[in-house]
C-alpha positions, 0 to 999 in steps of 0.5 A: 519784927517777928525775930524781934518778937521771936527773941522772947521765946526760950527753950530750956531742956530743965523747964517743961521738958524743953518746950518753948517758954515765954521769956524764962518766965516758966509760962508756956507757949502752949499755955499762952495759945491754949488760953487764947484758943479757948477763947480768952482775950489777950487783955485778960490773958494779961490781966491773969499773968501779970508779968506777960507784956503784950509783945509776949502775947504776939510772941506765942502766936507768931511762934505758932505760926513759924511753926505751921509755915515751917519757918526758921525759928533760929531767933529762939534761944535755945539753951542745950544745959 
């Protein structure tokens, strides 16, 4: 399941400098995770970025979380344009 999720996450060197976005849609994990950090909920998180699924929400996190458990992240595309 977290491949599956991990496959939403793209990382583009021409879009915010190669950090990781959400699906190409130009919305950044970071973005994504500093949202929810500052308390907002996931609904509206949704609610404000309409284009957001929820799996895209548990996407951000469970990226997140391959990151600190130093998991592989080889699901992530990368593109090296």
């Amino acid at each position: 399941m977290t491949d599956d999720l991990l496959k939403r996450i793209t990382a583009r060197p021409e879009v915010f400098g190669g950090k990781p976005i959400v699906r190409d849609l130009r919305i950044s994990v970071e973005h994504v995770l500093g949202l929810l950090a500052q308390g907002e909920t996931p609904e509206s998180v949704l609610d404000d970025y309409p284009d957001l699924e929820p799996d895209d929400i548990r996407a951000c996190m469970a990226y997140a979380h391959a990151v600190i458990a130093n998991d592989s992240l080889d699901a992530v595309s990368v593109s090296t344009r």
